[in-house]
C-alpha positions as CSV (number, residue, x, y, z in Angstrom):
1,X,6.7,-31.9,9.9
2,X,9.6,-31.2,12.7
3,X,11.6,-30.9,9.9
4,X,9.8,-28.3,7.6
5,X,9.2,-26.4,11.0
6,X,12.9,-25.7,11.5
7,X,13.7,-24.8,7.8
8,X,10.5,-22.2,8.4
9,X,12.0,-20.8,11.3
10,X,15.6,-20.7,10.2
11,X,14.3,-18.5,6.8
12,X,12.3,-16.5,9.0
13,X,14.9,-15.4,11.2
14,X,17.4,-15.0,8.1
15,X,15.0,-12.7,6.3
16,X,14.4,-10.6,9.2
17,X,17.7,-10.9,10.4
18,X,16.6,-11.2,14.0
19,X,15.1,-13.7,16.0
20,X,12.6,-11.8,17.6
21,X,11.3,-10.4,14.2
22,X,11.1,-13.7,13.0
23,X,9.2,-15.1,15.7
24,X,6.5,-12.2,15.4
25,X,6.2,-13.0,11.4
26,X,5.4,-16.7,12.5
27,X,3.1,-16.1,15.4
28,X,5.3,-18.0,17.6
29,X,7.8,-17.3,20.5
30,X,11.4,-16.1,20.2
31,X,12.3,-19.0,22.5
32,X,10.6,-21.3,20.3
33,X,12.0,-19.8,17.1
34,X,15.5,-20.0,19.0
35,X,14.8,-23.8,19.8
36,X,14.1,-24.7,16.2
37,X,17.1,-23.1,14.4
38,X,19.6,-24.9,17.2
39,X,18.0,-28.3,16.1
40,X,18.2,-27.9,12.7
41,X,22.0,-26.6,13.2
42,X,22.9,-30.1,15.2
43,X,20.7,-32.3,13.1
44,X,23.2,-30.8,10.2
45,X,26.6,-30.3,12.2
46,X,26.4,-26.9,10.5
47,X,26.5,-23.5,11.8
48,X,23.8,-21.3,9.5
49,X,23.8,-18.4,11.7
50,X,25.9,-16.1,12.9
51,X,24.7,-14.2,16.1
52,X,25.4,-11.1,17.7
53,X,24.2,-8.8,20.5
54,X,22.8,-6.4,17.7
55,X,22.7,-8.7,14.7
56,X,22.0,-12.2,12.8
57,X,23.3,-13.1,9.3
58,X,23.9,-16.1,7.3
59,X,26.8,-18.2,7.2
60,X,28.3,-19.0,3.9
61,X,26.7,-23.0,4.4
62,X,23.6,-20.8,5.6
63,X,23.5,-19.1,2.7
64,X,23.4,-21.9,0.1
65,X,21.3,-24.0,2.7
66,X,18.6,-21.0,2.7
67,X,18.3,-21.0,-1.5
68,X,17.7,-24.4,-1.6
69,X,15.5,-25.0,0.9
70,X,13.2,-22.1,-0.2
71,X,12.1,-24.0,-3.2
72,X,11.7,-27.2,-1.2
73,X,9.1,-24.7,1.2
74,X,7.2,-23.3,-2.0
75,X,6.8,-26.5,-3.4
76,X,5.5,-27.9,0.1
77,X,3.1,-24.6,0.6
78,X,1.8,-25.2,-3.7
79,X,1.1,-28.7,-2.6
80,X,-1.2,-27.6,0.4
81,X,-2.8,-25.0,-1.1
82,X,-3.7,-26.8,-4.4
83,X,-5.6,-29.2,-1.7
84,X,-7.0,-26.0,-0.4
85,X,-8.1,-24.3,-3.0
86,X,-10.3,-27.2,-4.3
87,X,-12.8,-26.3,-1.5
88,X,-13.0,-22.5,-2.6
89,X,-11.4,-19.9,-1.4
90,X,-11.2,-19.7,2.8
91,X,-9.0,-19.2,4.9
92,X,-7.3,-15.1,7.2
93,X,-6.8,-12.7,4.0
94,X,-4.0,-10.0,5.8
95,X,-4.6,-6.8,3.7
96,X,-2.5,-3.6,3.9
97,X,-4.6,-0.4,2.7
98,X,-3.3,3.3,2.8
99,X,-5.8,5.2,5.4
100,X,-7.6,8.0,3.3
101,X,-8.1,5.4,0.0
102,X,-9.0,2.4,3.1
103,X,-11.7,4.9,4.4
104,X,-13.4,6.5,1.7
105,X,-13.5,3.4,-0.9
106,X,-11.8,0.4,0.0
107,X,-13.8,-0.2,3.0
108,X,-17.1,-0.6,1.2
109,X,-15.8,-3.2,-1.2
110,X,-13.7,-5.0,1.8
111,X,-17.3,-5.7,3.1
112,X,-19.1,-6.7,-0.1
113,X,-16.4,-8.7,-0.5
114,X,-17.0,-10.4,3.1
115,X,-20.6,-11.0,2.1
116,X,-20.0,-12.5,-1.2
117,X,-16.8,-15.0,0.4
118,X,-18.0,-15.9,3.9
119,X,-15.4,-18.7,4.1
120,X,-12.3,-15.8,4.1
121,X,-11.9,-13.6,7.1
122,X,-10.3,-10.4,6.9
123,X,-7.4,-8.9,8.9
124,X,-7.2,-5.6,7.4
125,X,-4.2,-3.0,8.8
126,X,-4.7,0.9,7.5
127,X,-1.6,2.7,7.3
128,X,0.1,5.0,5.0
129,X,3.6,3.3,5.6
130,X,5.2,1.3,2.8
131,X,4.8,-2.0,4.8
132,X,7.3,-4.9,3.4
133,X,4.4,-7.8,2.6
134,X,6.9,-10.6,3.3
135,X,8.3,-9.7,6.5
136,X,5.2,-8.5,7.9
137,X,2.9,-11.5,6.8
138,X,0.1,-10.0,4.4
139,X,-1.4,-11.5,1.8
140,X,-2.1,-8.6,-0.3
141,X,-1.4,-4.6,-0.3
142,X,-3.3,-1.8,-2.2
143,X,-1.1,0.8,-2.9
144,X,-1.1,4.2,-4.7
145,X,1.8,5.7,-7.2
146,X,4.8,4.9,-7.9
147,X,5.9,1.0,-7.0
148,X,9.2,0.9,-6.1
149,X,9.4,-2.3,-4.5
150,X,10.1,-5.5,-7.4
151,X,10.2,-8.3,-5.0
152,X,6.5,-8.1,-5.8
153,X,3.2,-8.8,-8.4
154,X,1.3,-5.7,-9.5
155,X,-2.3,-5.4,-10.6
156,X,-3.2,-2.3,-12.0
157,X,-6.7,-1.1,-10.6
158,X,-7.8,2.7,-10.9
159,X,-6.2,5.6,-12.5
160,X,-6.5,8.5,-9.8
161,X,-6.3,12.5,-11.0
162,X,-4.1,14.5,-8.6
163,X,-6.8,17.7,-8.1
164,X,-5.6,21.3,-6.7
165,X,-8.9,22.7,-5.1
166,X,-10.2,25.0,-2.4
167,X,-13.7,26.2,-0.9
168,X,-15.2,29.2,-3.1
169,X,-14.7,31.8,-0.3
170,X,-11.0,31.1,0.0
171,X,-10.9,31.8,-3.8
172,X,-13.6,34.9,-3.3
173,X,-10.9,36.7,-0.7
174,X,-7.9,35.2,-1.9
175,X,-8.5,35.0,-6.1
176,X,-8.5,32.3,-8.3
177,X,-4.8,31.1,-9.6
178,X,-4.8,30.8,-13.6
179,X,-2.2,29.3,-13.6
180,X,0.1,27.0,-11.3
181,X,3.0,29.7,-10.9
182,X,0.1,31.8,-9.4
183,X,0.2,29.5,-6.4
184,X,3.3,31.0,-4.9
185,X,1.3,33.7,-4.3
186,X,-1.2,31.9,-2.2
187,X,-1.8,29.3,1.4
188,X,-0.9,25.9,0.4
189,X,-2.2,23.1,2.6
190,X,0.7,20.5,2.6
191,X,0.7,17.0,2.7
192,X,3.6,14.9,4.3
193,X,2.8,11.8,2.4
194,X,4.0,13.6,-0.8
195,X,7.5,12.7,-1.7
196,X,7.9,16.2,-1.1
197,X,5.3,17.9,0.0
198,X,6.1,21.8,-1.1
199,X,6.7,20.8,-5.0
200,X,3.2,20.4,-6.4
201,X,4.1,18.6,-9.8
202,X,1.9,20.1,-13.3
203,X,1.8,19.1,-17.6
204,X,1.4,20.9,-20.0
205,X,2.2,20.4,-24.1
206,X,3.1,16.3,-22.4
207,X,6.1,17.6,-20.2
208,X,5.9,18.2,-16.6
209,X,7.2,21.0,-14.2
210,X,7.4,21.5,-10.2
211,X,6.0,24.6,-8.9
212,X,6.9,25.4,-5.1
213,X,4.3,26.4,-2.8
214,X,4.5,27.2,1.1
215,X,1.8,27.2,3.7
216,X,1.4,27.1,7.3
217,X,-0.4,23.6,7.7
218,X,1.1,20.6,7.4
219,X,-0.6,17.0,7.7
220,X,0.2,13.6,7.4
221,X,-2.8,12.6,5.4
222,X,-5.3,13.5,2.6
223,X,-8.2,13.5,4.6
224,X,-6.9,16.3,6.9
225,X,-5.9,18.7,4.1
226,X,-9.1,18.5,2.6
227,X,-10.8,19.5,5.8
228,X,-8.5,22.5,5.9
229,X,-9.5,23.6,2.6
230,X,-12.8,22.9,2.9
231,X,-12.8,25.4,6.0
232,X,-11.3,28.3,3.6
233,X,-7.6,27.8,5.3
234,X,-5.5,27.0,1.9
235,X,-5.8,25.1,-1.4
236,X,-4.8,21.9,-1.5
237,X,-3.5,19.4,-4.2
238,X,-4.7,15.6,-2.9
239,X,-6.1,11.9,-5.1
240,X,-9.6,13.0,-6.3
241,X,-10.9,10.0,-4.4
242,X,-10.4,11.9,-0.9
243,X,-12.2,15.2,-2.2
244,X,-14.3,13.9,-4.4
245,X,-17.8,13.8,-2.3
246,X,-16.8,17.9,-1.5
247,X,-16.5,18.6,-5.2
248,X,-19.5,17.5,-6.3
249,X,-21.3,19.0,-3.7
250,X,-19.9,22.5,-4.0
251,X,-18.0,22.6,-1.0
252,X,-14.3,22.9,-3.0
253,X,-13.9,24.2,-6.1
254,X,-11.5,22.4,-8.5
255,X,-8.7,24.6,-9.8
256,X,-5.8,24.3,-12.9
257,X,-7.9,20.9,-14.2
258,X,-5.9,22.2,-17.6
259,X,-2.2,21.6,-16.3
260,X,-2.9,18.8,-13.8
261,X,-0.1,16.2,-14.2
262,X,-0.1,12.5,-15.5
263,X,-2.2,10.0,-13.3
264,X,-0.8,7.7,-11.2
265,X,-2.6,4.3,-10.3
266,X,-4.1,2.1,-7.6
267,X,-2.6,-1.2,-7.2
268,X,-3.2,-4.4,-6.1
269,X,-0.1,-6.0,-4.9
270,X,1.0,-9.3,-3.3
271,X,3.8,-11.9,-2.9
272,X,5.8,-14.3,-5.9
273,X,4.8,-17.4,-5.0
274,X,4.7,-20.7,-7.2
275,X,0.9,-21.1,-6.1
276,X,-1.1,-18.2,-5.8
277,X,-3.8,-18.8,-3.2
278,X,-7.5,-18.8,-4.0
279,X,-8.2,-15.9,-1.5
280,X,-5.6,-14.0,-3.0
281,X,-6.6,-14.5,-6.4
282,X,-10.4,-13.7,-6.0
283,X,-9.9,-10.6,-3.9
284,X,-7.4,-9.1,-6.4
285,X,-9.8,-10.4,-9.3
286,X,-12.9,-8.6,-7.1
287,X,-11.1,-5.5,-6.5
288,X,-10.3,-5.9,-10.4
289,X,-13.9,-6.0,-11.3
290,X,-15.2,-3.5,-8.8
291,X,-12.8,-0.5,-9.9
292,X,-12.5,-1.3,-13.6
293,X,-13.9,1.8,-16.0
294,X,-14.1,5.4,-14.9
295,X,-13.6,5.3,-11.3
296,X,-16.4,6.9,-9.5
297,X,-14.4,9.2,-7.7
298,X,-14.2,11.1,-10.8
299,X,-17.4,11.7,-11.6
300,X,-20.0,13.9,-11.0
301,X,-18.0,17.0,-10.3
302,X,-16.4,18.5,-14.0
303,X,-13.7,19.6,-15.1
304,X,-14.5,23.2,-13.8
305,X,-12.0,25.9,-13.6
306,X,-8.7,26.2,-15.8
């Protein structure tokens, strides 16, 4: 497999365009990484790289010698994991879960998950930045809103409602907007994961509008903004999944349900590949399951004020 080694490093250090990254995708050593490309490049007579101080990119022979021997690599990888696979699922499972969603539901089905497949382990990274699956080395993402990103497979999940809400005695000092231009004239609690946090998107009559708001808070999560607003500090537009439990108690009070925009989604997300491995497959398919119908973070708590 000396052979197959090389061809791995070489396309991991032409994807990453770096030796170092492409070591840290494999687990290995730069020096090791370094050692297998110059092999392959004197078993072939061929340069594939070129190398610089700041930079690595293909050769023209590099180039044609990386497309053909990706297919060769999938094919190899199928034929393993269809030997696998015949065992059950098993095997590290890298996940990639946004923080707020990763907290306040993914976490419990991560570990009924590990209960119900004790032959997979779980490496599971919370973060809110648009990781690139490939380069990083996970299996599988969840991700919420738009997908920008084609170099991968998408399974639709949840639907999640975008809710504008604030604690009842900000609304009994400050008033209740009626409608989403009346928000200019109030705090807004901001949240820097938004494309852009200070246009708060609505619908009405099917078409859609930005309204600006402005506030003196700022944070880079949902969690955070609805503590603010549960303390009376601001309203606060955030996924219904991270105020959900505070809505149904009482604690925020959920404002403009008439004009709130179109949903967006939870996905499931992961890498083309010729085989799709078993651990992949049943996670995705259990996630499937587990969020499929109303999602609960939408229940329990009305549609309350217009």
């Amino acid at each position: 497999m000396d052979r197959f080694d090389e061809i791995n490093a070489f396309a991991a250090v032409a994807d990453a365009r770096s030796f170092t990254q492409g070591a840290r995708r494999l687990g290995v050593s730069s020096a090791q990484v370094s050692k297998l490309v110059a092999r392959l490049e004197n078993r072939l007579g061929a340069r594939l790289l070129n190398r610089t101080t700041r930079d690595v990119s293909l050769t023209d022979t590099g180039r044609a010698y990386l497309e053909r021997s990706r297919s060769l690599m999938e094919d190899f990888e199928a034929l393993d994991g269809s030997v696998r696979d015949q065992s059950g699922p098993r095997g590290l499972l890298k996940i990639s879960a946004p923080v707020s969603f990763g907290a306040t539901q993914l976490t419990p089905a991560l570990l009924d998950f590990a209960a119900a497949y004790p032959e997979v382990s779980l490496d599971v990274s919370a973060t809110d930045r648009m990781v690139n699956l490939v380069e990083e080395g996970f299996d599988v993402g969840v991700r919420i809103g738009q997908l920008a990103d084609s170099s991968v497979i998408a399974r639709k999940l949840a639907a999640v409602r975008l809710v504008t809400c604030a604690s009842p005695d900000y609304l009994q000092g400050a008033g209740m907007p009626a409608t989403p231009q009346d928000l200019a004239k109030h705090e807004a609690i901001l949240d820097n994961n938004m494309r852009d946090p200070t246009a708060w998107t609505y619908g009405q009559g099917g078409e859609s509008f930005d309204v600006r708001v402005h506030g003196r808070l700022r944070f880079g999560g949902a969690d955070a903004c609805v503590a603010a607003a549960r303390r009376g500090l601001g309203i606060t537009r955030t996924p219904a999944f991270a105020a959900a439990e505070d809505l149904r108690a009482g604690r925020l009070t959920p404002l403009l349900c008439a004009y709130e925009a179109q949903l967006i989604h939870v996905h499931a997300v992961y890498p083309h590949a010729r085989h799709l491995a078993a651990k992949v497959r049943v996670f995705v398919d259990f996630l499937a399951e587990r969020y499929a119908g109303e999602p609960e973070w939408h229940q329990g708590w009305g549609e309350a004020a217009a």
